[in-house]
GUDREN-983956 format. One record per residue (C-alpha): residue number from 1; residue in three letters; x, y, z. Coordinates in steps of 0.001 Angstrom, whole numbers, padded with zeros to 6 digits, m for minus. Layout:
  tordo  drenvo     east    north       up
    NUM     ALA        X        Y        Z
...
//
This chain:
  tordo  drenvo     east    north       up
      1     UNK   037268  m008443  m113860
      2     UNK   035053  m010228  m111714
      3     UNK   036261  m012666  m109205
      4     UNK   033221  m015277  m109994
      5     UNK   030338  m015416  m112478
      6     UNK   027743  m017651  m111281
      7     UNK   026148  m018634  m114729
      8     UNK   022594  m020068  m116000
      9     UNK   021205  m020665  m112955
     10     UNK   017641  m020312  m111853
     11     UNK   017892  m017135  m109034
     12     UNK   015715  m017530  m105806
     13     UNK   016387  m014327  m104233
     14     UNK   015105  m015028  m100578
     15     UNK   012075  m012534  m100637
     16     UNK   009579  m014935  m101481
     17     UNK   009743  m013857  m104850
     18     UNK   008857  m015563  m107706
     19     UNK   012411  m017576  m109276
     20     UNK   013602  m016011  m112607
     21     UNK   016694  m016916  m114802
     22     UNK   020061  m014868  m114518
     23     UNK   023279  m014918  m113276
     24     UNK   025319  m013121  m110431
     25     UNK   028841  m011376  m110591
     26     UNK   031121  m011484  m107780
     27     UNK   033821  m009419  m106745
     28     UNK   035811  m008298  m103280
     29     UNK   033029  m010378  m101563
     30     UNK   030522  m008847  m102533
     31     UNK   027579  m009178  m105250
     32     UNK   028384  m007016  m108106
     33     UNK   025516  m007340  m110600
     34     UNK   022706  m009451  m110979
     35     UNK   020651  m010619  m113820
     36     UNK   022285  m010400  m118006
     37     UNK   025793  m010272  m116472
     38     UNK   028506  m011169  m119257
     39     UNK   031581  m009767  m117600
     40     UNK   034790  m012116  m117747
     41     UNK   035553  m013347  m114689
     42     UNK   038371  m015387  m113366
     43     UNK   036130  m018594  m112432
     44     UNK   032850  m019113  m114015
     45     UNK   030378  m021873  m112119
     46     UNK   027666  m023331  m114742
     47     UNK   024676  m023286  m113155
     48     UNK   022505  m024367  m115375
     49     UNK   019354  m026279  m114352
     50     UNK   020550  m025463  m110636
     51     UNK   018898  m023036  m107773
     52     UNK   020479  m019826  m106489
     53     UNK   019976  m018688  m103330
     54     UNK   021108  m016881  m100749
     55     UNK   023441  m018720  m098442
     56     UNK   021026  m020308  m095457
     57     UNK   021063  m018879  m091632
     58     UNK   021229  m021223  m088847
     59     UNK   019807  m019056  m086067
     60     UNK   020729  m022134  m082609
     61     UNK   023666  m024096  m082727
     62     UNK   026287  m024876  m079662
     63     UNK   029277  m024734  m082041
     64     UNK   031074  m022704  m079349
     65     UNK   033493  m025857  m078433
     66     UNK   033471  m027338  m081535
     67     UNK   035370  m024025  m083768
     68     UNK   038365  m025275  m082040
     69     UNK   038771  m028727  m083658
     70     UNK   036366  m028283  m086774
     71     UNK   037080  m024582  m088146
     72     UNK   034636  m025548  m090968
     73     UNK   031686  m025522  m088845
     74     UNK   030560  m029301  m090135
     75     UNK   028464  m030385  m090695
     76     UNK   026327  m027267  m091543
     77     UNK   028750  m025719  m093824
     78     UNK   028058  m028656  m096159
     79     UNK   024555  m028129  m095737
     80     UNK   024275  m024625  m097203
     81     UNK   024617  m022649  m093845
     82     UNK   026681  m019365  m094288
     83     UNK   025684  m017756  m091044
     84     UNK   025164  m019079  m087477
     85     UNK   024899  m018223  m083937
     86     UNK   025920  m020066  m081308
     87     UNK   026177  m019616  m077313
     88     UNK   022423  m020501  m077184
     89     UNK   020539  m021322  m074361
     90     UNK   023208  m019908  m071358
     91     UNK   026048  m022376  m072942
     92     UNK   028282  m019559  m074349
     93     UNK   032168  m021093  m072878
     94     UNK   033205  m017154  m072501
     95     UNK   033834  m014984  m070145
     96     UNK   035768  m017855  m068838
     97     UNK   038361  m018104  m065565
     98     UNK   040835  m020815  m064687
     99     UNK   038263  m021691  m061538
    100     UNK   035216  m021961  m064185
    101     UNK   036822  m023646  m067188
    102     UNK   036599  m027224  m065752
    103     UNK   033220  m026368  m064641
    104     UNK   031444  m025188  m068095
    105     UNK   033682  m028412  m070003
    106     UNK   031677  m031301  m067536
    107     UNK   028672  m028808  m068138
    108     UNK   028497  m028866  m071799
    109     UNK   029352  m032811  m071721
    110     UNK   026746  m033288  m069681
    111     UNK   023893  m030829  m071009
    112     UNK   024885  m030745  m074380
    113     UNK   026200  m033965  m075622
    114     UNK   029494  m033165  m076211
    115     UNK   032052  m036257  m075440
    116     UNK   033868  m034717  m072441
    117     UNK   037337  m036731  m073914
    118     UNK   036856  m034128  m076945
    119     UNK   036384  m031140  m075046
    120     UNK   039472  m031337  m072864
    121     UNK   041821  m032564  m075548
    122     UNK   040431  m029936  m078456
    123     UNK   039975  m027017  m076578
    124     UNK   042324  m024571  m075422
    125     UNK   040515  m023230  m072882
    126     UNK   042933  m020398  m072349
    127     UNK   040987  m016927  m072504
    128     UNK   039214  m014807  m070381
    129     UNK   036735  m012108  m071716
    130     UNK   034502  m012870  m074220
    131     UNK   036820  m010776  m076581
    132     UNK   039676  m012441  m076223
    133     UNK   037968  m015657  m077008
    134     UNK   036258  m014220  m080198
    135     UNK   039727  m012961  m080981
    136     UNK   041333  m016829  m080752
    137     UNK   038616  m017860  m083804
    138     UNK   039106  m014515  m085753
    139     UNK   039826  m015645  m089821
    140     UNK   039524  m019092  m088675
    141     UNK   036038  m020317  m089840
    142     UNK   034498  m021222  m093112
    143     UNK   031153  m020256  m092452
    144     UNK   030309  m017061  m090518
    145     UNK   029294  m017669  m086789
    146     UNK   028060  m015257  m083654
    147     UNK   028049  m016115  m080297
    148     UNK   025517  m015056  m077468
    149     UNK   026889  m014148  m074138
    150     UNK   025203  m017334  m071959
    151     UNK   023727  m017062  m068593
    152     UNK   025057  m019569  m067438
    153     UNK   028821  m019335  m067666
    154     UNK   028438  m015411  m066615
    155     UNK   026587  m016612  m063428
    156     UNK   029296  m019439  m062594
    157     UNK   032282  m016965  m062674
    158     UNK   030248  m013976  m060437
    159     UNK   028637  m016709  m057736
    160     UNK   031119  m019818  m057690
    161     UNK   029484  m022803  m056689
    162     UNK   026690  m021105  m054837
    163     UNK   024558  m020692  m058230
    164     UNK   021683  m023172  m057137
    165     UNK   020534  m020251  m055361
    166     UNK   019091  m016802  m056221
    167     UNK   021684  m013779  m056464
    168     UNK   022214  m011048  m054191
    169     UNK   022165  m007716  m055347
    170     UNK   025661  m006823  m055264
    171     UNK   025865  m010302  m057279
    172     UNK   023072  m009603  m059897
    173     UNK   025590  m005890  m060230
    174     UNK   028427  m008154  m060867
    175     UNK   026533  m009897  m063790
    176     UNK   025359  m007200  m065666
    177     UNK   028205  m005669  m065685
    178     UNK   030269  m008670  m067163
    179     UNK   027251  m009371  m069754
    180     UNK   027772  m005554  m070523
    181     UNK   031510  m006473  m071311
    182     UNK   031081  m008868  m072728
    183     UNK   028778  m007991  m075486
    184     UNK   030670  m004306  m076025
    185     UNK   033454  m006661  m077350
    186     UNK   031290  m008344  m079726
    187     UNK   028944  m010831  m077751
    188     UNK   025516  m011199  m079475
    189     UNK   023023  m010614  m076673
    190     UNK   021759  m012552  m073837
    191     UNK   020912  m016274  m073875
    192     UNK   019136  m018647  m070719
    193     UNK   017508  m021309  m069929
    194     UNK   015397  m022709  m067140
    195     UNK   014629  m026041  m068625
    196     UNK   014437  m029435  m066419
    197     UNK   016218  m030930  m068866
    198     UNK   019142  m028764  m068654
    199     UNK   021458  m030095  m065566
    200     UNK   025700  m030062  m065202
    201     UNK   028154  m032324  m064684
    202     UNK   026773  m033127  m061074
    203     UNK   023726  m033577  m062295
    204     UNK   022643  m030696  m060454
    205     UNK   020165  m027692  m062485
    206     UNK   022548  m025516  m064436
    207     UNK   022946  m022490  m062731
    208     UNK   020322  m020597  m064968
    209     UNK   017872  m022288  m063858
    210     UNK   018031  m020601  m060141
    211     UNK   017793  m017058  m061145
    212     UNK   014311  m015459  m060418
    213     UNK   012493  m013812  m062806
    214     UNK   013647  m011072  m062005
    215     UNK   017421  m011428  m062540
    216     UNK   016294  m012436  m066209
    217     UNK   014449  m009120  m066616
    218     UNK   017275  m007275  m065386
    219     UNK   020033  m008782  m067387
    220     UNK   017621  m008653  m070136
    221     UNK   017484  m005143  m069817
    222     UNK   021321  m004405  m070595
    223     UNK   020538  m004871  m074133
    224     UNK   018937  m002121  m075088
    225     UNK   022706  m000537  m074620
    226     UNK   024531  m002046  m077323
    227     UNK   023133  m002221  m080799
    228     UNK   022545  m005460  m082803
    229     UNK   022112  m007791  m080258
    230     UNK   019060  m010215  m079069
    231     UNK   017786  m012295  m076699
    232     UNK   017374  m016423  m076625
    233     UNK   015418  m018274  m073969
    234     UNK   014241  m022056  m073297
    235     UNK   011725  m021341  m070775
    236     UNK   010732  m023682  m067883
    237     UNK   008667  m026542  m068932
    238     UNK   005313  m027186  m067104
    239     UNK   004188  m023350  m065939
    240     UNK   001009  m021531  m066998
    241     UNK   000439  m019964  m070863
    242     UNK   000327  m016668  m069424
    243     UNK   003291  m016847  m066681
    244     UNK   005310  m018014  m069529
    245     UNK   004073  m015176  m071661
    246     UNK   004630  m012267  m069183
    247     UNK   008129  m013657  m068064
    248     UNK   009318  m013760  m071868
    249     UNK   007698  m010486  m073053
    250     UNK   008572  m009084  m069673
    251     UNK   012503  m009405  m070899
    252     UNK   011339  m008242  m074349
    253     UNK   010387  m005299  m072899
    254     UNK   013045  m004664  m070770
    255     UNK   015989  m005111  m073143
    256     UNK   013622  m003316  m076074
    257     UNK   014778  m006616  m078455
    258     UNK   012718  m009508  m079876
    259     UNK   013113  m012842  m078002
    260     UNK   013241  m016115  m079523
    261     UNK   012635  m019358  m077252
    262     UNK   012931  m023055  m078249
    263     UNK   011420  m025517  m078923
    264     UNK   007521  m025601  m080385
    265     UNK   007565  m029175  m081447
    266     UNK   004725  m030012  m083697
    267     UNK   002902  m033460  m083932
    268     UNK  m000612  m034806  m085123
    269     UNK  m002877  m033757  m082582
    270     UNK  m000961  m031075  m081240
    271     UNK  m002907  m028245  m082113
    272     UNK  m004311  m026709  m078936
    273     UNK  m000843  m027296  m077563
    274     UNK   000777  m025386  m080089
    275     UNK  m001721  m022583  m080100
    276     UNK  m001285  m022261  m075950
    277     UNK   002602  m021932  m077009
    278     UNK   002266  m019640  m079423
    279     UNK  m000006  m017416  m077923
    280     UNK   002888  m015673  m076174
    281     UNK   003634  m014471  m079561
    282     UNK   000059  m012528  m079032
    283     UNK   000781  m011646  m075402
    284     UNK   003837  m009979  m076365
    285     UNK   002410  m008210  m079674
    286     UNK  m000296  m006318  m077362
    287     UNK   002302  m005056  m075108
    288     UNK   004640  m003984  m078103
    289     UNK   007488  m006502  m077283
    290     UNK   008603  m009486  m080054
    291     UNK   008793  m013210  m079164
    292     UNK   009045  m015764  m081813
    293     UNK   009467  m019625  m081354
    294     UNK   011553  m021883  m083006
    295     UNK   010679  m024683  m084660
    296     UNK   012163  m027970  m086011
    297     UNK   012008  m029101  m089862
    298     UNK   011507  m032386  m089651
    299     UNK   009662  m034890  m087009
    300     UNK   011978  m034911  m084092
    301     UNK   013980  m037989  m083513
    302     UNK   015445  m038396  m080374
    303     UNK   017774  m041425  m079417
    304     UNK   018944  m042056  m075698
    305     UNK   021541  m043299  m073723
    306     UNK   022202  m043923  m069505
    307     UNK   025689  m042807  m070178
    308     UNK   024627  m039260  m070703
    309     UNK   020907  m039471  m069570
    310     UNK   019646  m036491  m070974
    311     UNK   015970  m035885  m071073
    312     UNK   015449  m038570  m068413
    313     UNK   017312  m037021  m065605
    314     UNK   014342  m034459  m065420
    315     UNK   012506  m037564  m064251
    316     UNK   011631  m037687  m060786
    317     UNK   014244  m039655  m059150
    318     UNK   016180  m040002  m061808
    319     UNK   018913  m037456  m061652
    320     UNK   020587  m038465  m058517
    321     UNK   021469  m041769  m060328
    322     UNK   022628  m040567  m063396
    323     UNK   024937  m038719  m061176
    324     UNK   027116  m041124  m059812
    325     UNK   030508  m043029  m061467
    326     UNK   029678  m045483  m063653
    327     UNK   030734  m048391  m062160
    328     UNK   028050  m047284  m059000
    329     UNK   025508  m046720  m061611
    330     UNK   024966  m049829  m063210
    331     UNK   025041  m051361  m059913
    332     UNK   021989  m048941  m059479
    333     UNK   020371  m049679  m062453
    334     UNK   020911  m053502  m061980
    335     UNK   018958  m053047  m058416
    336     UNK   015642  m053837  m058356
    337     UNK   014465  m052029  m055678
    338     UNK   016228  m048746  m057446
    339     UNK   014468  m049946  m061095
    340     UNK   011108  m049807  m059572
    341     UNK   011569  m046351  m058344
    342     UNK   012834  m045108  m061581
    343     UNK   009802  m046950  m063529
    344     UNK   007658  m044941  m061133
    345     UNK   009792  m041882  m062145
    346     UNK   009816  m042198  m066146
    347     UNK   005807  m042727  m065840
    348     UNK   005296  m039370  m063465
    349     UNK   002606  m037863  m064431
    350     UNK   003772  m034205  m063873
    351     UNK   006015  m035302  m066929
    352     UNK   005952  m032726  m069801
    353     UNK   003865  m034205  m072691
    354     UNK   007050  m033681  m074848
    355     UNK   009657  m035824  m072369
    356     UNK   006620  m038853  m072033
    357     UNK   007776  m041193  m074744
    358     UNK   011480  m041093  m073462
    359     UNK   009809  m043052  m070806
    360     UNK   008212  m045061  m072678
    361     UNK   010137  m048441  m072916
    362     UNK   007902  m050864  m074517
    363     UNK   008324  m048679  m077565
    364     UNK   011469  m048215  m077871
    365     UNK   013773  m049139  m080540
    366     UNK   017126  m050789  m079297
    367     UNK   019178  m048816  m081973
    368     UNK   022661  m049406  m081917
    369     UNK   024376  m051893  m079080
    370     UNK   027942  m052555  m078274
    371     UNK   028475  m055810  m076374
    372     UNK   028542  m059002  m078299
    373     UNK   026133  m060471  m076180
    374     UNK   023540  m057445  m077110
    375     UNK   024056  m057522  m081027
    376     UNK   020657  m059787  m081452
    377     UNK   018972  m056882  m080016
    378     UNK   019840  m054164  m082600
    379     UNK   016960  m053141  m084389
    380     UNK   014193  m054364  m082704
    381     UNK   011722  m052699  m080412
    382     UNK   011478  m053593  m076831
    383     UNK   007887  m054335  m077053
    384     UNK   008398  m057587  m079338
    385     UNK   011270  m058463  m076586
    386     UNK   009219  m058571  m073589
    387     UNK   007339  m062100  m075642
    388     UNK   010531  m063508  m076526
    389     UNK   012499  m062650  m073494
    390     UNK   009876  m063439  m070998
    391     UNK   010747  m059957  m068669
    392     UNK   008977  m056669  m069126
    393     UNK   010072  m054125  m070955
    394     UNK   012022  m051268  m068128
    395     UNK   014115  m055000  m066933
    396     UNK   014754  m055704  m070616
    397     UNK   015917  m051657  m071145
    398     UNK   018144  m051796  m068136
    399     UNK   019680  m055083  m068594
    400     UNK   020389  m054282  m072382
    401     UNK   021735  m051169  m070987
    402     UNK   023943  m052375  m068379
    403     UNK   025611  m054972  m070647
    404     UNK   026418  m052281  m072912
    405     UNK   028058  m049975  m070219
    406     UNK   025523  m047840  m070371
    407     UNK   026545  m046804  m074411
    408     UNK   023490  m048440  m075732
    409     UNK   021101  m046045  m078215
    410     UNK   017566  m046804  m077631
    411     UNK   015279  m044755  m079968
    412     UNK   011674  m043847  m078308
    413     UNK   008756  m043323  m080768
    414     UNK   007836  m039800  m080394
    415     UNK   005915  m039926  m084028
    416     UNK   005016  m036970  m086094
    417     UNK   006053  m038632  m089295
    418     UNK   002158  m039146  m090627
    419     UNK   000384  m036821  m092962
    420     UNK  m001195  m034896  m090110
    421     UNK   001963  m034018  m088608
    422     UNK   003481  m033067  m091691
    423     UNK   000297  m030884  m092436
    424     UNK   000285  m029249  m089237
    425     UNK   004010  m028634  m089355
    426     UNK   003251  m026957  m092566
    427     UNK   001027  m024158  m091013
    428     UNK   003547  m023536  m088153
    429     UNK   006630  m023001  m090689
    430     UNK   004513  m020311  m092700
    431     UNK   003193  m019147  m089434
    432     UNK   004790  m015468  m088669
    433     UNK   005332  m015936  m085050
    434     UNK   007625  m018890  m085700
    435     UNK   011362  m019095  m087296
    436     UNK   012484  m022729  m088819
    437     UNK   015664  m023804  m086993
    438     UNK   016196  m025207  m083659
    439     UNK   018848  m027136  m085302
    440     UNK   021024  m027562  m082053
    441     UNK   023892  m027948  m084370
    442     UNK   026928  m029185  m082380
    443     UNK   024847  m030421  m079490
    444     UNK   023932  m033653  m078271
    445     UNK   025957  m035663  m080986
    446     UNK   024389  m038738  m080269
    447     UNK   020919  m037837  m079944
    448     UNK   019522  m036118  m082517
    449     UNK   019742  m035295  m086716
    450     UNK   018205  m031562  m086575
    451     UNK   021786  m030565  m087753
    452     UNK   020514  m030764  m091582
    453     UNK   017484  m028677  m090807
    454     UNK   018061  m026700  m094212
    455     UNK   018348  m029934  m096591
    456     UNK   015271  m031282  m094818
    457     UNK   013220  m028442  m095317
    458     UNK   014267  m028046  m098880
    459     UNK   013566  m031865  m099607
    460     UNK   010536  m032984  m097144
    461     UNK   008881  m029545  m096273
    462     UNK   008936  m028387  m099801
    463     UNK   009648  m031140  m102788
    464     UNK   008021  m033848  m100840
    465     UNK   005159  m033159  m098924
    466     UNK   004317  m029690  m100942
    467     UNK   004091  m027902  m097694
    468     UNK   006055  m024647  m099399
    469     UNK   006535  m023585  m102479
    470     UNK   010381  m023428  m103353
    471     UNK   010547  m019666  m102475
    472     UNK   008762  m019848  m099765
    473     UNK   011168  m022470  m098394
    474     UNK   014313  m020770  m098817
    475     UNK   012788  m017317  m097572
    476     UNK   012335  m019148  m094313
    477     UNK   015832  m019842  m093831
    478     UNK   016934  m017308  m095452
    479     UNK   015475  m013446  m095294
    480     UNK   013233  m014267  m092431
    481     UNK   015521  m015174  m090338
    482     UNK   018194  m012455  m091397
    483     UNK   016049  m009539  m090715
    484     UNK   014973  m011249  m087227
    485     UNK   018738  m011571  m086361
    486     UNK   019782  m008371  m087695
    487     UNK   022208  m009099  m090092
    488     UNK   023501  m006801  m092085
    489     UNK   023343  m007217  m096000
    490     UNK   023066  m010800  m095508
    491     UNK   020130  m013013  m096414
    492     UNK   019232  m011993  m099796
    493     UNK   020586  m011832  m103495
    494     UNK   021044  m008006  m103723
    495     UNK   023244  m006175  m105152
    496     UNK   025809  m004563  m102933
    497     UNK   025301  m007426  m100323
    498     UNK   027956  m010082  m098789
    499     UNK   028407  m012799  m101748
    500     UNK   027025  m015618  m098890
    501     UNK   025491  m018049  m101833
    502     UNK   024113  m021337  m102473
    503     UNK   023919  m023548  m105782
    504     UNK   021869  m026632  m105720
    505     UNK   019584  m029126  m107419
    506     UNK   016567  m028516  m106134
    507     UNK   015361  m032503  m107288
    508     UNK   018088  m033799  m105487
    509     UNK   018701  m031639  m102925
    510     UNK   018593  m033087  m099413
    511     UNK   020574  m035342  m096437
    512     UNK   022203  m038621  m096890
    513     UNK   021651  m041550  m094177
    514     UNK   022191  m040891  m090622
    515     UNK   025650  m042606  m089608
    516     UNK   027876  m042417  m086586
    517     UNK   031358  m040873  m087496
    518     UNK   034209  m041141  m085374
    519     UNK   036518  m037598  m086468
    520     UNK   035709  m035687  m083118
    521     UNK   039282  m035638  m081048
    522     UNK   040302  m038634  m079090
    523     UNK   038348  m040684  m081783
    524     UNK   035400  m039135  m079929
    525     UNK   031553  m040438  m082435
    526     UNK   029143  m038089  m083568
    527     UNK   026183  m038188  m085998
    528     UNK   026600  m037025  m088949
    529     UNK   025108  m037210  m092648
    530     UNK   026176  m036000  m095912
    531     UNK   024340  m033128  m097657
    532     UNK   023160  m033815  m100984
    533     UNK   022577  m032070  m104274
    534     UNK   024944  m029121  m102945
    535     UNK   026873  m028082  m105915
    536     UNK   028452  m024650  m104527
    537     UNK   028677  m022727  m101573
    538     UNK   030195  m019305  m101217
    539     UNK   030571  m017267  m098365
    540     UNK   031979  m013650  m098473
    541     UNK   032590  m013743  m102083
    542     UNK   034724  m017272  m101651
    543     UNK   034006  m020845  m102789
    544     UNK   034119  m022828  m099714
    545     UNK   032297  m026012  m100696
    546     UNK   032254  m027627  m104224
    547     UNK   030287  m030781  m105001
    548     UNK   030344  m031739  m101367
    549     UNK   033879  m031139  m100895
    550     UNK   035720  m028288  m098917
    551     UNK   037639  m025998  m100714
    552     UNK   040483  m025496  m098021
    553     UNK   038944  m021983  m097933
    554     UNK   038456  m020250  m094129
    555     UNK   035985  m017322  m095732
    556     UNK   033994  m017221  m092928
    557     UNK   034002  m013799  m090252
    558     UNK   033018  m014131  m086152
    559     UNK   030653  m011704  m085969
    560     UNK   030174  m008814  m083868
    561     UNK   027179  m007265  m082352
    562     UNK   026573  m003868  m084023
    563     UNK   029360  m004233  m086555
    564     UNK   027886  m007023  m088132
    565     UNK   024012  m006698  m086733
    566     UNK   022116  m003824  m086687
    567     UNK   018793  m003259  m083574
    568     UNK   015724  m004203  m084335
    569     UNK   013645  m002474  m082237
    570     UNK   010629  m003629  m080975
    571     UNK   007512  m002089  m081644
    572     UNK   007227  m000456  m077822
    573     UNK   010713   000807  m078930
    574     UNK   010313   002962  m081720
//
């Protein structure tokens, strides 16, 4: 007897494939038959006039903290994600040690959005290796969820607090030899970053961002030791097409993996600058090495705040003030000797073109406020202040913010939503040096929506704007992906494979309004929206979300390099 038959639905199988009517047997987690399949089984779904597909892949979240307190991996598990990875971008929280624990905790606040309050009260914080913190989550999780081994955290526990520095030899030893560890328990491969964006608690650059390029290569290079794994970069903003290129395929190379590196963010008129970003992708396919961007589904919306002042503390001048208590920084920010500089600072022109509109006060949308005496201000943009107000527009964003404490969202207008955009974003999802994601799930909670990228891409990339056919748009977040990762029987409807499945209306299917939801621990707010049109999702064989509600279920695995991934070589590999 089968454990589910998943009946009259429409079957997308994740190849690209045309759809085609049948149904799927499950049984011991596994797909059983597809196709005339009558057998009795002890549930039955009705899936008539309903999509199935295979359960989406979420290749970038920062869901490493957020296990602890929210085993069901939310909101993505709602969304249709069955697989993740997580530890992106040199934020992994393991190999930890009592001296580095407080460290990577103000880190991740800082860098990643996380309310601090949350991290120390919901996190145990009370293993070492990376084993023995994959071991903690082990039959815990709905969803299944990897974790790369980050750069960042390794480098903190060889050097201390001398990490704004390069390392020494013996030092660059110590490293590889804990990222070695650390993935022969079961880490995922090697993620960095050298981003301006990306600074800790201090406000100081993350200690990533100090290693040379060759430190990269050569932790790079352990890879090509342990099977399965991969490599995930954010490199820096600002150098050449080519330095970028060589640096990138240069750790390729050395660790005989594919690369992926975020973000290519797409936007009318942003052709030449997408084909200069994408043309590693060509740099590294005449050497033989693999690098693919990621890219978001939907225009990117990106709401700030002084409290955490991410993005603008790679402003000149900026980051030393966004540093201090708070109490000393809104006496900054009220100074305005101290404004003028950081007017100067948020108008730089060595600014990346990406970072320019979070400088951009005149167009900024006061979002959400939190002081009475602010309330009048929600909603409206900044330029239409400056008239009625009388000030200009960087005394009006200050003053707004200092009233607020400093908690005040201000949305800048960084566009993309026109038919150009949309157009252009097309091209770039079909585009085989790209992979749709850079969903930063579980990062920067108050900044940014990516979360839903598999809803959005379903209902704007393909129902709305026609950019994809329906196959085409679940093959991008499904197969593709899957086969880039390495997972193993994962990412299509086969016969044989891991049951990870999704039922949904594909007329309806999509993500509710953006809202502010107060469930992190301490009372701690995140955004957050609802996924709609989700009937079912299974994953390993088990129902773990029906009509938009959890099923109790934890079905989910933490996944281990080479158990759960197999290599993909590169093509200078083979």
């Amino acid at each position: 007897m089968l454990d589910y038959l998943i009946k009259g639905g429409t079957l997308v199988d994740g190849t690209g494939a045309k759809r085609r009517p049948g149904n799927i047997g499950i049984k011991d987690g596994r797909i059983t038959a597809i196709g005339n399949v009558d057998e009795p089984a002890k549930e039955t779904i009705d899936a008539k006039g309903k999509i199935v597909s295979p359960g989406f892949v979420d290749v970038h979240t920062h869901y490493d903290a957020q296990v602890f307190w929210d085993p069901n991996i939310s909101p993505s598990s709602y969304h249709g994600v069955t697989s993740c990875f997580a530890g992106n971008c040199g934020f992994s929280v393991a190999p930890l040690s009592p001296e580095t624990g407080d460290y990577l905790m103000r880190m991740l606040a800082k860098v990643e959005g996380m309310p601090l309050e949350a991290l120390a009260s919901g996190v145990p914080w009370d293993w070492d290796s990376f084993g023995s913190y994959l071991d903690k989550l082990d039959g815990k999780t709905a969803i299944n969820i990897g974790f790369l081994v980050g750069h960042s955290a390794i480098r903190r526990m060889v050097m201390g607090e001398d990490t704004d520095k390069p390392a020494s030899a013996e030092q660059l030893a110590q490293m590889k030899d804990l990222l070695k560890k650390s993935m022969a328990e079961g880490g995922m491969g090697f993620s960095s970053s050298q981003a301006a964006t990306h600074n800790d608690g201090d406000g100081m650059p993350v200690p990533s961002r100090a290693a040379t390029p060759e430190e990269l290569i050569e932790l790079a290079g352990c890879l090509r030791e342990y099977p399965g794994t991969l490599l995930e970069f954010i490199p820096p903003i600002g150098t050449s097409g080519e330095e970028r290129a060589k640096l990138m395929t240069d750790m390729s190379l050395a660790a005989q993996r594919s690369l992926n590196w975020n973000v290519l963010i797409v936007s009318k008129g942003g052709q030449k600058m997408i084909d200069a970003q994408l043309m590693a992708s060509d740099y590294a396919e005449e050497r033989g090495a693999v690098i693919k961007a990621l890219t978001f589904a939907q225009p990117v919306s990106l709401r700030v705040n002084l409290l955490s002042g991410f993005a603008m503390d790679s402003f000149p001048g900026w980051s030393k003030v966004l540093a201090l208590p708070l109490e000393e920084r809104k006496k900054a920010f009220s100074d305005p000797e101290i404004r003028k500089t950081l007017v100067a600072g948020a108008s730089h022109e060595k600014i990346p073109a990406p970072l320019r509109a979070t400088g951009n006060f005149e167009r900024m949308l006061v979002e959400q406020t939190f002081s009475e005496s602010n309330k009048l201000y929600e909603g409206r943009m900044i330029s239409d202040l400056t008239k009625e107000l009388g000030k200009s527009a960087s005394d009006i964003f200050f003053d707004i913010a200092v009233a607020d404490d400093l908690r005040t969202t201000f949305l800048p207008s960084l566009g993309g939503h026109d038919d150009e955009s949309w157009a252009l974003r097309g091209k770039v999802f079909k585009d085989p040096r790209t992979l749709v994601g850079a969903s930063d799930a579980g990062a920067h909670l108050d900044m940014i929506d990516t979360f839903a990228f598999s809803t959005t891409l379903l209902s704007e990339g393909v129902r709305q704007h026609k950019l994809l056919t329906l196959e085409e748009g679940i093959y991008e977040i499904t197969e593709k992906p899957a086969r880039f990762l390495g997972l193993k029987q994962r990412g299509r409807l086969e016969e044989g494979w891991f049951a990870d499945i999704v039922v949904f209306d594909e007329n309806t299917v999509g993500k509710g309004p953006i809202h502010t939801r107060n469930d992190l621990p301490q009372g701690a707010g995140r955004l957050y929206c609802e996924a709609l049109g989700i009937q079912n999702v299974f994953v390993n064989g088990q129902e773990i979300v029906n009509n938009n509600e959890l099923t109790g279920t934890k079905a989910g695995i933490v996944m281990r390099s080479g158990r759960d991934t197999e290599t993909v070589l590169i093509p200078a590999a083979k």
